[in-house]
C-alpha positions in Angstrom: 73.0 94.3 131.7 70.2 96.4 130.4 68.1 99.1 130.6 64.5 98.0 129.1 61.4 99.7 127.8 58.2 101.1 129.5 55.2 98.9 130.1 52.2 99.6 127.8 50.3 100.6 130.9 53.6 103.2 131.9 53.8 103.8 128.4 50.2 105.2 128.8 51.0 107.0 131.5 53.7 108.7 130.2 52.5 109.7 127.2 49.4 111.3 129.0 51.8 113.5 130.7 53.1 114.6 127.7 53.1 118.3 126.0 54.4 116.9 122.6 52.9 114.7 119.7 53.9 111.1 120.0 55.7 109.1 117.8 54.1 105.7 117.9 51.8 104.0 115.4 48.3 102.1 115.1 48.5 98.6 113.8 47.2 100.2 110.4 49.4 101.9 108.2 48.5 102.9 104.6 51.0 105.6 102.4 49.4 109.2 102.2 51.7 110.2 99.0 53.3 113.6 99.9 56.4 115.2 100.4 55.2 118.0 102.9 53.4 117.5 106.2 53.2 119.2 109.4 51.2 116.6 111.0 52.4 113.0 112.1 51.9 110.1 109.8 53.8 107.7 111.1 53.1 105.2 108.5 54.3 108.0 105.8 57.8 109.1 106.5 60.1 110.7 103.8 63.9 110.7 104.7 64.4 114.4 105.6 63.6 116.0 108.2 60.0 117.6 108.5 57.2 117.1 111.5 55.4 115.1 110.3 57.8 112.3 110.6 58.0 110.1 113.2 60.3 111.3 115.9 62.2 107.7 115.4 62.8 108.4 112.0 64.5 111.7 112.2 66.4 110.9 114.8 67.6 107.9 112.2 68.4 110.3 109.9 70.6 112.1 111.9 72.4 109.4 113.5 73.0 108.1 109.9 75.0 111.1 109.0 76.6 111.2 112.3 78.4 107.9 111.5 78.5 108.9 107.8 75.9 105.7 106.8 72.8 105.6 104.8 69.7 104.2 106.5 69.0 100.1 105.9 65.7 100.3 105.2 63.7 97.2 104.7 62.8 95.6 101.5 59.0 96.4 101.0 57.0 93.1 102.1 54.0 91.5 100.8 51.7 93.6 103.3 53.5 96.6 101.8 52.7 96.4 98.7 49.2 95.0 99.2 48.7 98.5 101.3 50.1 100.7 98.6 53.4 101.5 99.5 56.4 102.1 97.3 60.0 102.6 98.8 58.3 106.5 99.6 56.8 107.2 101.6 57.3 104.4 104.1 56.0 103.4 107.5 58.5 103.8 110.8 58.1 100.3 110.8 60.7 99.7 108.3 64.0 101.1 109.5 64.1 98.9 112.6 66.3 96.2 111.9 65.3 93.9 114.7 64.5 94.3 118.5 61.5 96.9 119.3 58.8 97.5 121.9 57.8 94.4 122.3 61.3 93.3 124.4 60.4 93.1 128.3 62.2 95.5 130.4 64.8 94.9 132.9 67.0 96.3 135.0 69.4 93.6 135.3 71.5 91.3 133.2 70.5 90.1 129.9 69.0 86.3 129.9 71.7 83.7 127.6 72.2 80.0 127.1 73.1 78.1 130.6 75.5 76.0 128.4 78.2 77.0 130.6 76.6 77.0 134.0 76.0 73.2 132.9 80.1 72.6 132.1 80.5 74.4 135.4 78.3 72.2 137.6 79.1 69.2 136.0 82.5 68.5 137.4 80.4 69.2 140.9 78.0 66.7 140.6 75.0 69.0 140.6 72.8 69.7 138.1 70.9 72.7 137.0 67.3 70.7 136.3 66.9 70.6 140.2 66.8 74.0 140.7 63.4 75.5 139.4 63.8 79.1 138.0 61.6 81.7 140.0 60.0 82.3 136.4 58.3 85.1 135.0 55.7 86.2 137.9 59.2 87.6 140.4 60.3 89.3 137.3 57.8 91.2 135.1 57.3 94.5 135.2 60.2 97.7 135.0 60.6 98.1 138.5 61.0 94.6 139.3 64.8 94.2 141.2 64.6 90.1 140.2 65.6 90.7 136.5 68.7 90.0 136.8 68.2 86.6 139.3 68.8 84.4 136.4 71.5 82.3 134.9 73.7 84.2 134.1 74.1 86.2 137.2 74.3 82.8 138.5 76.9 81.8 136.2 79.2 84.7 136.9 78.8 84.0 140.8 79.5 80.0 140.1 82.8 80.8 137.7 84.0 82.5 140.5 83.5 79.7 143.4 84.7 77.4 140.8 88.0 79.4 140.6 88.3 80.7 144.4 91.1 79.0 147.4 88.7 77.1 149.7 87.7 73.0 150.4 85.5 71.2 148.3 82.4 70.8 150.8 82.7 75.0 151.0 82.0 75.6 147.0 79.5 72.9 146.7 77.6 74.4 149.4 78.2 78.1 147.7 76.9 76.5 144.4 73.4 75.2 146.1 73.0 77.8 147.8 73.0 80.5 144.6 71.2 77.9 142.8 68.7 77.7 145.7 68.4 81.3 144.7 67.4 81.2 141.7 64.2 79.8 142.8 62.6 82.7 144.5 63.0 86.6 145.0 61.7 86.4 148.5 64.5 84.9 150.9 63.7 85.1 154.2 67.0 84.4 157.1 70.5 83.1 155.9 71.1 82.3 152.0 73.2 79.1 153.7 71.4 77.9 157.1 75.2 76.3 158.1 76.9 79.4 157.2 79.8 78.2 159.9 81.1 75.6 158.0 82.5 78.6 155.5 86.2 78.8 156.9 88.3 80.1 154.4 88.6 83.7 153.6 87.6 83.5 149.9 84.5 81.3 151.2 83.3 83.8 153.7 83.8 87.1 151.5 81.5 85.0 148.6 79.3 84.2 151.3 79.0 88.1 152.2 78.1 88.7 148.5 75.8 86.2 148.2 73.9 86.6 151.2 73.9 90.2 150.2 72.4 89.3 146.7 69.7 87.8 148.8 68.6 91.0 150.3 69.0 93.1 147.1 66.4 90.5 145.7 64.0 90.5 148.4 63.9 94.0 148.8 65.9 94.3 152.1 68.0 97.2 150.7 69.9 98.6 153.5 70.5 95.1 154.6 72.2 94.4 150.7 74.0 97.6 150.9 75.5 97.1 154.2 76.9 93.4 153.1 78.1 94.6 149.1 79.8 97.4 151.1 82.0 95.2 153.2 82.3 92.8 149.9 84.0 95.8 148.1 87.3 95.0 150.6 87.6 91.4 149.2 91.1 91.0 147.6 89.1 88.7 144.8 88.6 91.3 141.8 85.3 89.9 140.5 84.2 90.2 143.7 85.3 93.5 144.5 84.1 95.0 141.0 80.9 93.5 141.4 80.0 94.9 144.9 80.6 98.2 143.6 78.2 97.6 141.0 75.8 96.0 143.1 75.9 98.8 145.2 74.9 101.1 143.1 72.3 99.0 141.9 71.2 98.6 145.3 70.8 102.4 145.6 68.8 102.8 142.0 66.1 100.0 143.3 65.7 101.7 146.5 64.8 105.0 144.8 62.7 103.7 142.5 60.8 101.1 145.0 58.0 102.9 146.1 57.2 104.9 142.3 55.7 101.4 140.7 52.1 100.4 141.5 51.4 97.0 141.0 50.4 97.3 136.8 54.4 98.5 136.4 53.0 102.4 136.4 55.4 104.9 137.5 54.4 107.9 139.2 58.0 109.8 139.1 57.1 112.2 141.8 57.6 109.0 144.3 61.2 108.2 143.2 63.0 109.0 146.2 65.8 111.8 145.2 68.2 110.9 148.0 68.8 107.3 147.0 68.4 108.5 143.3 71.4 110.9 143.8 73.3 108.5 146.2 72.6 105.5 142.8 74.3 108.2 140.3 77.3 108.9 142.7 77.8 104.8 142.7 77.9 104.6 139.1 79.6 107.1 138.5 82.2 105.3 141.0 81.9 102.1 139.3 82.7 103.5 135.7 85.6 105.5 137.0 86.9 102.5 138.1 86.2 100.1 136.2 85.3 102.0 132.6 85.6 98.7 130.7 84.5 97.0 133.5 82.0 93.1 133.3 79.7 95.4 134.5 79.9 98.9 132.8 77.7 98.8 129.5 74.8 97.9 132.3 76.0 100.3 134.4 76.1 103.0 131.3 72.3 102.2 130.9 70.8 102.4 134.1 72.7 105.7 134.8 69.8 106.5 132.0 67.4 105.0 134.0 68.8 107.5 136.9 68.6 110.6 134.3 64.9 109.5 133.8 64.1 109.2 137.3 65.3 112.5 137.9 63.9 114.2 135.2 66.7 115.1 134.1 66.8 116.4 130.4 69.5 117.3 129.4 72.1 114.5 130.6 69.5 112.2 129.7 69.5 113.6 126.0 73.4 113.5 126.1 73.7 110.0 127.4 71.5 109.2 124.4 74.0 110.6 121.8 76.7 109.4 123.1 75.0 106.0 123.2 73.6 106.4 119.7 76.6 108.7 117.8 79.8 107.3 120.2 79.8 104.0 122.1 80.3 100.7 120.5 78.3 97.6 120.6 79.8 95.8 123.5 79.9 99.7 125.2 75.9 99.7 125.2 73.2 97.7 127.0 70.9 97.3 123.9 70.7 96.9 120.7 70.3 100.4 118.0 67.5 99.6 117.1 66.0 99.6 120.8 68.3 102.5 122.2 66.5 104.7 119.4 62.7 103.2 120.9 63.9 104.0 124.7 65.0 107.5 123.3 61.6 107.9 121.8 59.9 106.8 124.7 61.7 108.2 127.8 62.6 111.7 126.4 61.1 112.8 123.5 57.7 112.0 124.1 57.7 113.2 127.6 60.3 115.8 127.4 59.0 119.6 127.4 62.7 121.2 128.5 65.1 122.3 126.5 68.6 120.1 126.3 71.9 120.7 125.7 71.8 118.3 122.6 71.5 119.6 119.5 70.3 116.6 117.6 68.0 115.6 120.6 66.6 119.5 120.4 66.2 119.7 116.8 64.3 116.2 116.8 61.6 117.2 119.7 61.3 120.9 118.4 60.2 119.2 115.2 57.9 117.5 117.4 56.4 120.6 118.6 56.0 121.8 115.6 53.9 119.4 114.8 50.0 120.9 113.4 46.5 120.3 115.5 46.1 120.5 118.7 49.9 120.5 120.3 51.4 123.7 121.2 53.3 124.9 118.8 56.8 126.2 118.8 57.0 130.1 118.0 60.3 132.0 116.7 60.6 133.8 119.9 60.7 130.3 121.4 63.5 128.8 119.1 65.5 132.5 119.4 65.6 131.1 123.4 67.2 128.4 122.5 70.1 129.8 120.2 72.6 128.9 122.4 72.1 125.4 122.4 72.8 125.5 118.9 76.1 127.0 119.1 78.3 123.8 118.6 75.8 123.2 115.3 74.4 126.1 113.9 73.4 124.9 110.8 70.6 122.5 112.7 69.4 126.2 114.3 69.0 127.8 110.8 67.5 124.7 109.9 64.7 124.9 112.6 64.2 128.8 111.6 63.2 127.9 108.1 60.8 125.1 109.0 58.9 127.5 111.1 58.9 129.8 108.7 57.4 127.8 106.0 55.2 125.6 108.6 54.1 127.8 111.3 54.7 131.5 110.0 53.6 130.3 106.1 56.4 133.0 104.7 58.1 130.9 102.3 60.6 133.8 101.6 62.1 134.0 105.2 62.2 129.6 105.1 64.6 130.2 101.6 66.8 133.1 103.6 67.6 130.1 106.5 68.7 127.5 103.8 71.6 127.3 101.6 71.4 128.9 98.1 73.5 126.7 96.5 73.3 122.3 96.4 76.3 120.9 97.8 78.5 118.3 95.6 77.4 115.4 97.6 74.3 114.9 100.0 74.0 113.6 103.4 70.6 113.9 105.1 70.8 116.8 106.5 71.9 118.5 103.5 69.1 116.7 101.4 66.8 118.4 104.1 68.1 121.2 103.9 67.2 121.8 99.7 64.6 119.3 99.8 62.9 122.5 101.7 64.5 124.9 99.6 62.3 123.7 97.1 59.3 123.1 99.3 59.5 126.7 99.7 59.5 127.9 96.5 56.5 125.5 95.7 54.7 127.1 98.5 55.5 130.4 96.2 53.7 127.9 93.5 57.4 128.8 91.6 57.0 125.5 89.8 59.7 126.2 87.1 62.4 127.0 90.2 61.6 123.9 92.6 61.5 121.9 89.2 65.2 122.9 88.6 66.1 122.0 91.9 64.2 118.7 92.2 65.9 117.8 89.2 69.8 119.1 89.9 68.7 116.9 93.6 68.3 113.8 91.3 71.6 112.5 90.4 73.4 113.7 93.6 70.3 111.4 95.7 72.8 108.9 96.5 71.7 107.2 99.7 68.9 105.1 100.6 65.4 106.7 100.0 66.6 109.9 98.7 65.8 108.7 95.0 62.5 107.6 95.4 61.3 110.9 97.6 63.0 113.2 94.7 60.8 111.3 92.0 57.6 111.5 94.0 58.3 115.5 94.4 58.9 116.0 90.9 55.9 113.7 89.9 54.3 116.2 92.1 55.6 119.3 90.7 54.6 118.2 87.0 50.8 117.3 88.8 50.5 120.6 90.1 52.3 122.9 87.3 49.9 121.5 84.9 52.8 119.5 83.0 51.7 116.2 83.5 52.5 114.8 80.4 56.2 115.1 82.0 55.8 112.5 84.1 55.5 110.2 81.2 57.5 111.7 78.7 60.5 109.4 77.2 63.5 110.6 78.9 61.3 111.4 82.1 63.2 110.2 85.4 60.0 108.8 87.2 60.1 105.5 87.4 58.7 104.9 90.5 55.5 103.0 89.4 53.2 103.4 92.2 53.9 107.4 91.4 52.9 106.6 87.9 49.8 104.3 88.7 48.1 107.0 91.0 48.4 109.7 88.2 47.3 107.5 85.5 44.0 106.5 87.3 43.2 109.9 89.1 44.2 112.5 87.5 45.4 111.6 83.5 43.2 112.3 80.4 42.1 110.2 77.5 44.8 111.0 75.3 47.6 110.8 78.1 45.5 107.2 78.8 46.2 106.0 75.2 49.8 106.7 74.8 51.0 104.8 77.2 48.2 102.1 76.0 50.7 102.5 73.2 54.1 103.0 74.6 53.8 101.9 78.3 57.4 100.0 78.6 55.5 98.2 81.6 52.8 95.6 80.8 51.2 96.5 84.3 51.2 100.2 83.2 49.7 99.8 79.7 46.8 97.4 81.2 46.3 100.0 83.9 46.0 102.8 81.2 43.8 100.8 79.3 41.6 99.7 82.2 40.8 103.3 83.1 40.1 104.4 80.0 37.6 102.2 79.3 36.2 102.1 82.7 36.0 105.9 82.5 34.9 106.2 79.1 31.6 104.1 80.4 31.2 105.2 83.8 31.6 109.1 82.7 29.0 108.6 79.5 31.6 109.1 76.5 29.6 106.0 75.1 30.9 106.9 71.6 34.8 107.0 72.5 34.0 103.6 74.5 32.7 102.2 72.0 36.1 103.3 69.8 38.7 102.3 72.8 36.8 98.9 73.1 38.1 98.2 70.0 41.6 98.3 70.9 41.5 95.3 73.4 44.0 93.2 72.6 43.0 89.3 71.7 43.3 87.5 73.7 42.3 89.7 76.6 45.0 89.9 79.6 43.6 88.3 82.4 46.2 89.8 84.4 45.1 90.8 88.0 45.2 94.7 88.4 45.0 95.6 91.9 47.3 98.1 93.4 48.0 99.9 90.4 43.6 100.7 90.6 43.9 101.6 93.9 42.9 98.3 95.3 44.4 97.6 99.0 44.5 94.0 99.9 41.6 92.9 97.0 42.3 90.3 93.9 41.4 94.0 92.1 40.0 93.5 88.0 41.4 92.7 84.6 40.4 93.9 81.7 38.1 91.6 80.7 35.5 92.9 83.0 34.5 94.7 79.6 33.8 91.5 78.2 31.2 91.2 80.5 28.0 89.5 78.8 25.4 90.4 80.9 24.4 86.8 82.1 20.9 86.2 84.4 21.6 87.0 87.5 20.0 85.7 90.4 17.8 88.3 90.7 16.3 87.5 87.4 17.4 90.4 85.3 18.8 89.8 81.7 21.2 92.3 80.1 23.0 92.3 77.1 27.1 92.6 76.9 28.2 95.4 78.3 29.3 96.9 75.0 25.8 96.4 73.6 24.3 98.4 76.9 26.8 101.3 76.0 25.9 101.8 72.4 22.3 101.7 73.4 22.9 104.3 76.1 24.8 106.6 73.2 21.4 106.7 70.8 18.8 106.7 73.7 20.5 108.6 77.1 17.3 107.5 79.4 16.5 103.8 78.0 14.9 101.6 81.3 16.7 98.6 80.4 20.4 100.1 79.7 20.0 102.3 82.5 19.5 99.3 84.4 21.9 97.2 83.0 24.8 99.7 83.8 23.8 99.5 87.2 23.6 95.7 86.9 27.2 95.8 85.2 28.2 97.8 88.7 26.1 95.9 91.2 27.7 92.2 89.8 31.0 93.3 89.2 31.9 94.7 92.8 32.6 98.3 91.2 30.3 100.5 93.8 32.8 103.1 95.8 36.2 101.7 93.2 39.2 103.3 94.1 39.5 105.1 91.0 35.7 106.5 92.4 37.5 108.0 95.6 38.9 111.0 96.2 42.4 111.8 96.9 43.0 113.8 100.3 44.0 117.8 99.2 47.7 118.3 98.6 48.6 114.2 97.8 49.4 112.6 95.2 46.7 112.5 92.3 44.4 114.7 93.7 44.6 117.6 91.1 41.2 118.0 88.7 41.2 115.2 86.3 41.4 115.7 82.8 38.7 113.0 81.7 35.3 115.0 81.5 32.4 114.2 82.9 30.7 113.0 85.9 30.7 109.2 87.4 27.4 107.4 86.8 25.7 106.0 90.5 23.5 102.9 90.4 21.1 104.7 92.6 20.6 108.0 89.9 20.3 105.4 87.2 17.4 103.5 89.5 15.6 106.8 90.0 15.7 108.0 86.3 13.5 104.6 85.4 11.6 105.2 88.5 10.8 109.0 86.8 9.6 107.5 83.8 5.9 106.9 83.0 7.0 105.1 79.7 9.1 103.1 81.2 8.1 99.5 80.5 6.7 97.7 83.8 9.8 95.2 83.9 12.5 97.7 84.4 10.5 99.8 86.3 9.9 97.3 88.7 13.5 95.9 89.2 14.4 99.8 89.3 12.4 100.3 92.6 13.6 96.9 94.0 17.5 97.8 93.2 17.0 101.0 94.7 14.9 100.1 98.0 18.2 97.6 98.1 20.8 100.0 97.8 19.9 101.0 101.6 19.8 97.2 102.8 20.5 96.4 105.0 21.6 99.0 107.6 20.2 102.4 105.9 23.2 103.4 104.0 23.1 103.9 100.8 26.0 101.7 98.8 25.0 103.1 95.3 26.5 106.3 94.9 24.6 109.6 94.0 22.2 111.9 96.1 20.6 109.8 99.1 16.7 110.0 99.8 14.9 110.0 102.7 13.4 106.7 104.5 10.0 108.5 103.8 10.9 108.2 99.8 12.5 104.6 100.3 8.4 103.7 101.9 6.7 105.1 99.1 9.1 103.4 96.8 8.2 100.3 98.7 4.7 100.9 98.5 5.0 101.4 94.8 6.5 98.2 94.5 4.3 96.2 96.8 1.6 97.5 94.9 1.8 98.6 91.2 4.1 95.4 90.7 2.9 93.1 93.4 2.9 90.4 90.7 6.5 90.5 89.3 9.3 88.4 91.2 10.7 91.8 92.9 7.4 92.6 94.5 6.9 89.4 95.4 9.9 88.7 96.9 11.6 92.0 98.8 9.4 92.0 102.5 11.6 95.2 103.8 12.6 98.7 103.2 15.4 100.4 105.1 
């Protein structure tokens, strides 16, 4: 049996009442490339332990040392990659290894095959087609006591009538009668009208426990008490171990009956405490009894369920890690992968005590300290909670240097808390642990130090993940320390390519751009590098060194598609023989010359109508208005350091209004000017063209201009609108 999750509705709810940051994610998830945050990304987790994890994932990584295993993440899908992602930084999404939110919650036996209900009925005569299943409307919701009216509570019930010392006509009527049950959760007056004809002993007592059942499912809870009370005496031992499970399930539905409303909504302060305390008594019973019991990995859970109901903390938190850290497969209710989800959901994000679990504390005082708008944990706070620590004071020290470096911003005090010298092999922890060692002495801005460390880290980086995050921190380091050439250097150990694509098109020069044109072991790599050169080169006005680079295409051109490695997120991206373009007649009725030839013109005559235009047109056909190698990196990421290629991006629109501004400019281009730039606004007002906007007042006079200076070109004549 099993202990499910929270409707999205209770989820709601929950999470409304709670004083911490949560820990699910948006159906969107793209990569923000750092290794430090103190805000939750929960699409870009690294595999230590910071705040800006999800709460799912750090409690990953410490269950992961607790049974001395790396994680399993998932291999990167095809949506991965299309989003950006490399192995680091990584969305929650792909540690679970199967189950998750979406599984309906119970509080009753898991549904399986009714294979051997069938082989049981069969010698009977009766078959399981004729009894229609209640079906999903008596069993949705959390609260709902029907979850476990299925087969194979009904198989368990039949095995034993099967088995059991009474007449034929007595277990055939037994077997309708549960199979009767199946059909509702509302049975009103005797489960079996003839109930008389039951003679023998083993009859009647199954008859007790069925008719029992009956109650439990139609709510009559004192009525199903009083009868799995006096089925506890039966000298049959299913019988009698299930009664005192049943009782104590009786007890748990009672307490809980009145605190759903009818959208599966808790409201915990309606959970009635006496039936709660009398449920955890019976469980407790039933495991002392029976601790490898049919019944006790159910029973194990929905003691949980009590914890939760009581708001109780702290044996909540420890019936979690002995769950997660102790018990065995058959010894839980569900799977890992959902016990970590029900954690995350039941008492992290809803939790605001402090527990007597270390790894539960450390994993919501990282939630806390959490930047925005949640309350954030102080020193004086954590120095409360010393005690808690005392069996693991190493995760203590731990949670003094993050809020040194992430709420206090004293770097110094952070290093004091953290080892001083690398271990000689690393589990999580202890990759947290000098992962931020160096953190801190980057906050210093002690490059060379961090460097060292990041660099002794590398071949000690032996489980999953641990790699890839070291190579994106030193890729980082080198960004930041002004040693980017590192990064691409012969012996350098980043070879994680998304780390090398983002710093080739954001931040690297022209001559960084041509060596690995020439030594890029990658073909990907070397067309990237080439592509951004050339693109830059044009787009930035270094028409002359262009025209040099253009040189160097290679013959044939690749016609490779370059997507993610430009930035692209799910787009066919370019190749490089968008340089090749040739101008063609647009629709609109403009002629240009190649590309090339609109670049050497533009390096003897800066402010030529036609080339200015033809740029733009170059832009405007080629889908390159707002590029990702146009967009900004968010502060502190990857690639978003000053670049080294000079100069400022060309924008269609500034082009547009340069021929506008000239009185020599031939009528021609000055006309498709103000038509190109009326239409950078169209058709909702915002301008796609880059460069300084205008006013709508400008955009009418520009209009007027055209509808009357050049009234008789194709433009004038055709555009009807301004925006």
């Amino acid at each position: 049996m099993r202990i499910g999750f929270l409707s999205p509705l209770a989820l709601a709810l929950l999470a409304g009442l709670s004083v911490q940051a949560q820990a699910s994610s948006d159906d969107s998830c793209y990569p923000d490339w750092r290794v430090s945050r103190d805000t939750l990304d929960p699409c870009s987790n690294q595999p230590f332990l910071s705040p800006g994890n999800d709460s799912r994932v750090n409690l990953r990584l410490l269950l992961a040392d607790k049974k001395n295993t790396g994680l399993t993440p998932n291999a990167l899908s095809e949506d991965d990659l299309a989003q950006g992602f490399g192995p680091v930084p990584f969305p929650v999404y792909r540690l679970s290894q199967g189950g998750g939110t979406d599984t309906e919650p119970d509080d009753g036996a898991d549904t399986s095959s009714t294979a051997e209900l069938d082989n049981l009925l069969q010698p009977l005569g009766i078959k399981r087609e004729d009894y229609t299943t209640a079906g999903e409307a008596f069993v949705t919701g959390e609260g709902s006591r029907c979850r476990s009216n299925d087969d194979d509570s009904a198989t368990a019930f039949v095995r034993q009538v099967v088995k059991a010392d009474m007449p034929a006509a007595e277990r055939e009527l037994l077997v309708k009668a549960r199979l009767q049950l199946l059909t509702t959760c509302e049975w009103d007056g005797p489960v079996v009208a003839n109930a008389q004809q039951l003679q023998s002993t083993d009859g009647q007592q199954l008859y007790t426990y069925l008719q029992a059942a009956a109650d439990f499912y139609s709510g009559r809870f004192a009525e199903a008490e009083r009868g799995f009370s006096a089925a506890r005496s039966s000298a049959l031992p299913w019988l009698k171990e299930a009664a005192l499970y049943m009782t104590a399930r009786t007890a748990l539905n009672q307490a809980q009956a009145d605190a759903y409303d009818a959208d599966g909504v808790p409201t915990l302060a309606r959970v009635d405490k006496s039936a709660l305390a009398n449920a955890e008594q019976a469980f407790d019973s039933y495991l002392s009894t029976y601790p490898q019991g049919d019944y006790s990995a159910s029973a194990r859970g929905l003691l949980r369920r009590v914890y939760w109901l009581a708001d109780d903390g702290s044996k909540l938190a420890e019936a979690y890690a002995w769950s997660l850290t102790q018990a065995s497969d058959a010894q839980r209710n569900v799977s890992e992968d959902e016990l970590v989800e029900e954690a995350d959901l039941k008492l992290l994000m809803v939790n605001s005590q402090p527990v007597k679990t270390p790894m539960i504390q450390l994993v919501s005082d990282l939630m806390v300290m959490r930047g925005g708008n949640q309350p954030t944990l102080s020193r004086a706070d954590l120095e409360k909670q010393k005690a808690l620590f005392a069996s693991e004071p190493e995760l203590y020290d731990y949670l003094l240097a993050v809020c040194a470096l992430y709420i206090e911003h004293q770097p110094d005090a952070a290093l004091k808390q953290l080892p001083q010298r690398v271990p000689s092999s690393l589990n999580y922890f202890a990759f947290s642990q000098q992962t931020l060692r160096a953190l801190a002495l980057e906050a210093k801005q002690d490059w060379k130090r961090a460097q060292a460390l990041w660099l002794q880290l590398l071949p000690l980086a032996k489980l999953p993940l641990m790699h890839d995050q070291l190579e994106l921190a030193l890729a980082m380091n080198y960004e930041r320390s002004g040693q980017l050439a590192e990064v691409f250097a012969a012996d350098s150990p980043i070879s994680a390519k998304q780390v090398r694509y983002s710093l080739l098109r954001n931040v690297a020069g022209p001559e960084l751009l041509r060596q690995q044109i020439a030594q890029a072991s990658d073909p990907v790599e070397r067309q990237t590098a080439q592509f951004v050169l050339l693109y830059k080169d044009l787009l930035r006005g270094q028409f002359a060194t262009f025209a040099e680079d253009f040189k160097q295409l290679p013959t044939p051109v690749p016609e490779d598609k370059l997507s993610s490695s430009l930035g692209y997120v799910y787009s066919e991206g370019q190749t490089l023989k968008l340089f090749q373009w040739n101008g063609e007649k647009a629709a609109s009725g403009y002629t240009c010359p190649a590309i090339a030839q609109t670049a050497a013109t533009l390096q003897t005559e800066a402010k030529n109508p036609q080339a200015l235009n033809c740029l733009g047109e170059f832009i405007l056909r080629n889908n390159l208005d707002g590029m990702p190698l146009e967009q900004a990196r968010a502060a502190g990421s990857l690639g978003s350091t000053a670049s080294d290629f000079k100069g400022t991006t060309f924008s269609r629109l500034d082009g547009y209004k340069q021929v506008i501004g000239d009185a020599k400019a031939p009528k021609t281009d000055k006309a498709y000017a103000l038509f190109r730039a009326i239409n950078c606004y169209a058709p909702a007002g915002y301008n796609s063209c880059g460069g300084q906007d205008v006013e709508p007042a400008v955009r009418k006079a520009w209009f007027r201009q055209l509808k009357s200076g050049y009234a008789d070109t194709q433009w004038g004549k055709s555009l009807q609108y301004y925006w």
